[in-house]
SEBADO-570655 format. One line per field, with one value per atom (N, C-alpha, C): residue number from 1; residue in three letters; atom name; x, y, z. Coordinates in pm, whole numbers, plus 32768, in hexadecimal, padded with zeros to 4 digits. Example, Ala and Ser with C-alpha at 12.3 -4.5 7.8 and 13.67 -1.06 7.14 Angstrom:
# SEBADO-570655
num <- (1 1 1 2 2 2);
residuo <- (ALA ALA ALA SER SER SER);
atomo <- (N CA C N CA C);
x <- (8527 84CE 8528 8505 8557 850A);
y <- (7DC7 7E3E 7EB6 7F1F 7F96 8003);
z <- (830C 830C 830C 82C4 82CA 8313);
END
This chain:
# SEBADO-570655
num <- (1 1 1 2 2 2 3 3 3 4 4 4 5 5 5 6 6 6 7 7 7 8 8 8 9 9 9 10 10 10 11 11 11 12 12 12 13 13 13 14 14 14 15 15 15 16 16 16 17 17 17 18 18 18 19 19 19 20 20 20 21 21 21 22 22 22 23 23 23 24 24 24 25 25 25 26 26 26 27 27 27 28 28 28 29 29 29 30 30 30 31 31 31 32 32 32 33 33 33 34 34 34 35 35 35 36 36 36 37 37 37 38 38 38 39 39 39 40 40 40 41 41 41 42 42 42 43 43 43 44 44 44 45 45 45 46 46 46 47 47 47 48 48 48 49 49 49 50 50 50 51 51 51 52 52 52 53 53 53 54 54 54 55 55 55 56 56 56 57 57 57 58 58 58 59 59 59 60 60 60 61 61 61 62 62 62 63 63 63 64 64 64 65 65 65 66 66 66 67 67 67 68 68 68 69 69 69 70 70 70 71 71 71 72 72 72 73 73 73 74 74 74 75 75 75 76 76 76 77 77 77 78 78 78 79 79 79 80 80 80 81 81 81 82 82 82 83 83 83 84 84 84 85 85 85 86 86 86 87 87 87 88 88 88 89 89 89 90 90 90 91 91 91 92 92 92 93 93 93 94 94 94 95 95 95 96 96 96 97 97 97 98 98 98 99 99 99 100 100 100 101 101 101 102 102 102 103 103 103 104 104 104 105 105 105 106 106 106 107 107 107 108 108 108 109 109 109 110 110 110 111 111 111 112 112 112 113 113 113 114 114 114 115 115 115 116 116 116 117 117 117 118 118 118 119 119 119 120 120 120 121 121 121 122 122 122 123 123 123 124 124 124 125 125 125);
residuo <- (UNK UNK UNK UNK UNK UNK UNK UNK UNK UNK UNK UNK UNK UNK UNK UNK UNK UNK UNK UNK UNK UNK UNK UNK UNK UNK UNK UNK UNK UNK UNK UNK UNK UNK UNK UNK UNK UNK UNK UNK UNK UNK UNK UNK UNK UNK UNK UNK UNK UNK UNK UNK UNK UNK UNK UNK UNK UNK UNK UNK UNK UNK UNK UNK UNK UNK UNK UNK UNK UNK UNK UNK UNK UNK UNK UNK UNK UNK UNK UNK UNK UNK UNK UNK UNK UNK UNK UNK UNK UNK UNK UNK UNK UNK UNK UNK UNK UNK UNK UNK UNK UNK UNK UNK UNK UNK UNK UNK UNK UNK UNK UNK UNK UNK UNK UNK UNK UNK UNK UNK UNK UNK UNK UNK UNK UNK UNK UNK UNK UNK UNK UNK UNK UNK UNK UNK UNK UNK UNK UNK UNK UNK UNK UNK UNK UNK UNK UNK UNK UNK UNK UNK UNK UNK UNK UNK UNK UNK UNK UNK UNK UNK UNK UNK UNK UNK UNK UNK UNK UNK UNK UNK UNK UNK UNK UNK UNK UNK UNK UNK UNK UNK UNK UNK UNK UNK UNK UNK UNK UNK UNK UNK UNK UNK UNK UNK UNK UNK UNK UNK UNK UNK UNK UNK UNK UNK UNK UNK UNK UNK UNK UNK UNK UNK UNK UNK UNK UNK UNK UNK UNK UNK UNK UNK UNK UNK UNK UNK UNK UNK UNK UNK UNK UNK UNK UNK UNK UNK UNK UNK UNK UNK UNK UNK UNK UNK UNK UNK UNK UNK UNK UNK UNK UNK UNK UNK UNK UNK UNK UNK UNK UNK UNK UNK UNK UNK UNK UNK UNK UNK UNK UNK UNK UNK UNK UNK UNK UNK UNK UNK UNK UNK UNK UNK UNK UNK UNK UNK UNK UNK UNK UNK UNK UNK UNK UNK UNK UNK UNK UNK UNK UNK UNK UNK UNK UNK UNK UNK UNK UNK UNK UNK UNK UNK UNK UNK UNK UNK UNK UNK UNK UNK UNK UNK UNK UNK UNK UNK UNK UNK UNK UNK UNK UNK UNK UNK UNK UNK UNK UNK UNK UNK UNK UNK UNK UNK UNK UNK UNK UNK UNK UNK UNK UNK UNK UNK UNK UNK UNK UNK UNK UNK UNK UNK UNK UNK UNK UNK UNK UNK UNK UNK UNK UNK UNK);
atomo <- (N CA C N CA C N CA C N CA C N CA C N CA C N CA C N CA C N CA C N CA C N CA C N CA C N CA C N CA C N CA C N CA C N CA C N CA C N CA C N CA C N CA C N CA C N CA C N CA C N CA C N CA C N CA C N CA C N CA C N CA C N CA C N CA C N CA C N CA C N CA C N CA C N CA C N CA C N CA C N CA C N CA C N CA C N CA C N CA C N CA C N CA C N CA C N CA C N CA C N CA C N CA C N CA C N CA C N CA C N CA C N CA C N CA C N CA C N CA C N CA C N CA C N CA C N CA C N CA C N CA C N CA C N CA C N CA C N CA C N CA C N CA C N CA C N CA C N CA C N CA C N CA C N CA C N CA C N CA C N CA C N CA C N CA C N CA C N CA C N CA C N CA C N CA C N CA C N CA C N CA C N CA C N CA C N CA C N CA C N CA C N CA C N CA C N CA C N CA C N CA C N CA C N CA C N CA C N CA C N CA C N CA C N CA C N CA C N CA C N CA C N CA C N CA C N CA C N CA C N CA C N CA C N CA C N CA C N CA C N CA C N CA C N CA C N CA C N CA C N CA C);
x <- (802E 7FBB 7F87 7F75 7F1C 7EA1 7E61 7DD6 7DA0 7D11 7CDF 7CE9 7D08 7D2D 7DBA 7E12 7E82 7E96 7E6F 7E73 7E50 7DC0 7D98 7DFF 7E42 7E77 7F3A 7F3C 7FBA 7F94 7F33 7F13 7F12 7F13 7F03 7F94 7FE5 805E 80B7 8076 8085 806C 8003 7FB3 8000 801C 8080 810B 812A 81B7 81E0 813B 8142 8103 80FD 8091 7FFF 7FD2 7F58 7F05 7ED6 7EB2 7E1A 7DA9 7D50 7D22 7D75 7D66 7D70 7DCB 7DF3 7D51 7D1B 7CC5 7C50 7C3F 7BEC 7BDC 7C31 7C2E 7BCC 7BB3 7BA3 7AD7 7ADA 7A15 7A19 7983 796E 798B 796D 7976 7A01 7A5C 7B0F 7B18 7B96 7BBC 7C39 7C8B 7D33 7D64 7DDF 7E12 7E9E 7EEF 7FAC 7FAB 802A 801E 8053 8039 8079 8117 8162 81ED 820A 81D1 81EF 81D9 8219 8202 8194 8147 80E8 8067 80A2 801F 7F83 7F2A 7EBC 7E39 7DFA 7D7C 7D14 7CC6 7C90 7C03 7BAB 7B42 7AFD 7AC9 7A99 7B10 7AF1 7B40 7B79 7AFE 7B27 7B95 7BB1 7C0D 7C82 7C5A 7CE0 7D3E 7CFA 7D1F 7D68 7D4B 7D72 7E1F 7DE1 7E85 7EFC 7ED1 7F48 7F50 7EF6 7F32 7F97 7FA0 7FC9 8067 803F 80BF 8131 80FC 8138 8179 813C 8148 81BC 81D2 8245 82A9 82C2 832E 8345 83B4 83D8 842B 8417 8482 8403 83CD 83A1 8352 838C 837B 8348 8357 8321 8364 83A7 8417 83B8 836A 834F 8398 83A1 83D9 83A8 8300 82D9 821E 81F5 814F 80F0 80D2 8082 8025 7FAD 7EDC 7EE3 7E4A 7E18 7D7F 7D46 7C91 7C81 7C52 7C45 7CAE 7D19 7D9F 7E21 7E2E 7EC5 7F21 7FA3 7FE2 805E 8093 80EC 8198 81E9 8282 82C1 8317 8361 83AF 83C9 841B 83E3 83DA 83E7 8458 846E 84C0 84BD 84F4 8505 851B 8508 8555 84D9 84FF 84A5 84F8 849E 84F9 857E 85A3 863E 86A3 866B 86E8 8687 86D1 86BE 86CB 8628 8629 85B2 85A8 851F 8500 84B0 846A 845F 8448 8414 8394 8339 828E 8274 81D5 81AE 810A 80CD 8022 7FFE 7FA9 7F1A 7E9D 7E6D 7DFC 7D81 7CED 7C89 7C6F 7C2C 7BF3 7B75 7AED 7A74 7A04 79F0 799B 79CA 7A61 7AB5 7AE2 7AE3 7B26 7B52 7BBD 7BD8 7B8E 7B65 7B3A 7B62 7C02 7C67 7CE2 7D28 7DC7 7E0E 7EA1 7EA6 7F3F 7F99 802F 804A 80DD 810C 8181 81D2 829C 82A6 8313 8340 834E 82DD 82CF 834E 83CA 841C 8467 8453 8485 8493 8512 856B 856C 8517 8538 85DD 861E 867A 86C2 86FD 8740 8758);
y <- (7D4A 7CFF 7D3C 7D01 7D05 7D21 7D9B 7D9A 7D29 7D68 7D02 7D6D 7DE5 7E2F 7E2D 7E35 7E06 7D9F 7D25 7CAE 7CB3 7D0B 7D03 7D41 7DBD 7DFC 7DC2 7D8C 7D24 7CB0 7C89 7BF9 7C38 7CAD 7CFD 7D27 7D2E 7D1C 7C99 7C45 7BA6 7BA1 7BD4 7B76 7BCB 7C5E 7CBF 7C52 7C2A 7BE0 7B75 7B29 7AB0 7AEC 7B4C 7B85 7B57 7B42 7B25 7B7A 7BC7 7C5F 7C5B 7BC8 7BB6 7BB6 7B9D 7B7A 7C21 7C73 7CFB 7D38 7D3D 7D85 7D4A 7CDD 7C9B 7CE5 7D02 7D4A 7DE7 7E1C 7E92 7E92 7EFB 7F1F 7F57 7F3E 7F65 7FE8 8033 80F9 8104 809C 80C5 8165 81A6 820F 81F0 8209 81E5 826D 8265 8300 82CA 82CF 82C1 8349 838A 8416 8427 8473 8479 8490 84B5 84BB 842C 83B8 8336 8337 82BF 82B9 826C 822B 81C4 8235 82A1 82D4 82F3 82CE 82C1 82B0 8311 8324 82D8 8262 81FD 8205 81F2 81CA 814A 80FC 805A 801C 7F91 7F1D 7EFC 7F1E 7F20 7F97 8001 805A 8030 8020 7FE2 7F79 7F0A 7EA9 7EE6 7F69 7FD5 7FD4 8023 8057 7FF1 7F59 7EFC 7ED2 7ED4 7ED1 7F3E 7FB6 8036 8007 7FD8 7FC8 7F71 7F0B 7E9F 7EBE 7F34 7F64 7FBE 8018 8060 8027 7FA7 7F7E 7EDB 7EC7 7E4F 7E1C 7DB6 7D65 7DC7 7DF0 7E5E 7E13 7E3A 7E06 7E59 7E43 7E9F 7E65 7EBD 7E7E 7EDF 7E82 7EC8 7EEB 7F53 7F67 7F68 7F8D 7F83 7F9A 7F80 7F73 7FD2 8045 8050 8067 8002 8045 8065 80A5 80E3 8112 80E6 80B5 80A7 80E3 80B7 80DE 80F8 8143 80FC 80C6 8087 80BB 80E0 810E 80B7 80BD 807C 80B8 809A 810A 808E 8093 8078 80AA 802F 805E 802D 806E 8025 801D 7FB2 7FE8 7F2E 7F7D 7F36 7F33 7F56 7F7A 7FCC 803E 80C5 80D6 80F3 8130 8129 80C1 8034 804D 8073 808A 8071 803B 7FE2 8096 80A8 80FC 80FC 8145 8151 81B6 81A9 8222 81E5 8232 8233 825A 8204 8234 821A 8234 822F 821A 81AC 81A2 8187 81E9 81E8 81B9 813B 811A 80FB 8131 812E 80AF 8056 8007 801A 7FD0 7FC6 7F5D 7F0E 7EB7 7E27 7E10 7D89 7DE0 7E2C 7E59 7EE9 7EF2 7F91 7FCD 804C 809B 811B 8130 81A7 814A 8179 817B 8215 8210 82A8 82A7 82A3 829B 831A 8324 8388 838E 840B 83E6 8465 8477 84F4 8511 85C1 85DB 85E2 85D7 860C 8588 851C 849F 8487 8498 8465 83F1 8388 82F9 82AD 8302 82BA 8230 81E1 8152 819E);
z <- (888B 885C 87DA 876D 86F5 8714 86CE 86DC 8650 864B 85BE 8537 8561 84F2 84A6 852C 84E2 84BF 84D3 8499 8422 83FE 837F 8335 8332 82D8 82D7 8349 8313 82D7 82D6 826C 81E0 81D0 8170 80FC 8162 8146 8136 8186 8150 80A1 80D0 8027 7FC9 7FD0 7F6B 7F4B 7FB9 7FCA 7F5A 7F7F 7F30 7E83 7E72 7DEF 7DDA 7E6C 7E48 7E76 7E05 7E1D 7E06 7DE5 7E00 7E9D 7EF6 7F7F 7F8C 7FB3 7F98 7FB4 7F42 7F06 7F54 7F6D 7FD3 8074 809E 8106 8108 807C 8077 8065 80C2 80A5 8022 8041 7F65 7F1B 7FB2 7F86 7F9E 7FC3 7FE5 7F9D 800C 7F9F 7FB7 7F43 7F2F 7F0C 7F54 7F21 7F16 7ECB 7E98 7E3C 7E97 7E3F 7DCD 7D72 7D07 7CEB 7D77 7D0E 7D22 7D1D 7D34 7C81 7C59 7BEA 7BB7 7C52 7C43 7C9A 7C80 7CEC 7CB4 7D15 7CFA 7D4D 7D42 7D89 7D6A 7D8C 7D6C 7DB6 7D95 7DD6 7DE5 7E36 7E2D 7DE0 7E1D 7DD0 7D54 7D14 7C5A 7C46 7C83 7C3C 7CB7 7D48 7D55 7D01 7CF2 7C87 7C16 7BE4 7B6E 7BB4 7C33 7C72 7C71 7C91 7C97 7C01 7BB5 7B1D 7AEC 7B0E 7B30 7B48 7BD2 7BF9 7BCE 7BA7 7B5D 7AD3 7A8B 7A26 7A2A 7AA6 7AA1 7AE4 7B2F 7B7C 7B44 7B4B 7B5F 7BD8 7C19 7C7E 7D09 7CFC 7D3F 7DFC 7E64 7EE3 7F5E 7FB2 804A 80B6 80C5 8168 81C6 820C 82AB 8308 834A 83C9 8434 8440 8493 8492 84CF 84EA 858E 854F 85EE 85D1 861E 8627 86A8 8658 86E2 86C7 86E8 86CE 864C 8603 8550 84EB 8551 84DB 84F4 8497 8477 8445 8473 8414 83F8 8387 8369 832B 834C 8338 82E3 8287 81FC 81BF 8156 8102 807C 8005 7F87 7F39 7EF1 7E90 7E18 7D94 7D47 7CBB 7C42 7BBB 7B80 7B89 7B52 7AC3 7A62 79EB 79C5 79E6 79B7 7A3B 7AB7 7B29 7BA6 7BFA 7CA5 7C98 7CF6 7D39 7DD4 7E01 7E6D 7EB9 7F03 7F6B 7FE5 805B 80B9 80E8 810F 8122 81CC 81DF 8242 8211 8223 81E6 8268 824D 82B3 8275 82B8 82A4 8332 82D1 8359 834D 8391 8395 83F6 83A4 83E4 83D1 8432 841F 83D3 83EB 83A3 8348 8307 8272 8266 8209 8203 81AE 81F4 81B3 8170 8186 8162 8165 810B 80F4 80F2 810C 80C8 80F1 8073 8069 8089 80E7 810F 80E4 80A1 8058 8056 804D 805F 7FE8 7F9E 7F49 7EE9 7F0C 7EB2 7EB6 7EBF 7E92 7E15 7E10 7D8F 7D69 7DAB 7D79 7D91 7E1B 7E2D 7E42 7E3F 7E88 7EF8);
END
């Protein structure tokens, strides 16, 4: 069974899917904190909406073809976590990572994000 948290943060990944990253950002409370670490090439510590909005300009900026293969989804009262894959054309070559985002959710909306990769990711295929 789906709680209403995970629902929220897979509609979330819907709307990434389709690029509609107004919906995305909709999900998030105003004080959001975003964390994507820096050896990402899109990584970025964000605070509220307006600098998330920064991060997917960010991201768009360093990737092309760029996607999210889920593998899998588990909550459990206000914590979702989510297991993946990215990948897509970094600096002229199909490459990607493997993540794990944890997000809180409280009160309908998230209030934390926070990308997980293994620090020494090479940006493999």
């Amino acid at each position: 069974m789906v709680n209403g948290n995970q629902a929220l943060v897979e509609g979330a990944y819907e709307a990434f899917g389709r690029g509609d990253i107004p919906a995305v950002l909709g999900i998030l409370s105003d004080d959001v904190e975003w964390d994507v670490p820096d050896v990402l090439p899109h990584g970025k510590h964000a605070h509220g909406p307006e600098q998330v909005a920064g991060f997917f300009e960010g991201l768009g900026a360093a990737w092309s073809d760029f996607g999210l293969d889920i593998e899998g989804v588990v909550a459990s009262g206000d914590r979702v976590c989510v297991i993946g894959k990215a990948s897509g054309t970094h600096d002229g070559r199909q490459t990607g990572y493997e993540w794990v985002h944890s997000w809180t959710v409280r009160d309908g909306a998230a209030v934390r994000f926070h990308e997980y990769v293994d620090p020494e990711a090479n940006l493999n295929s």
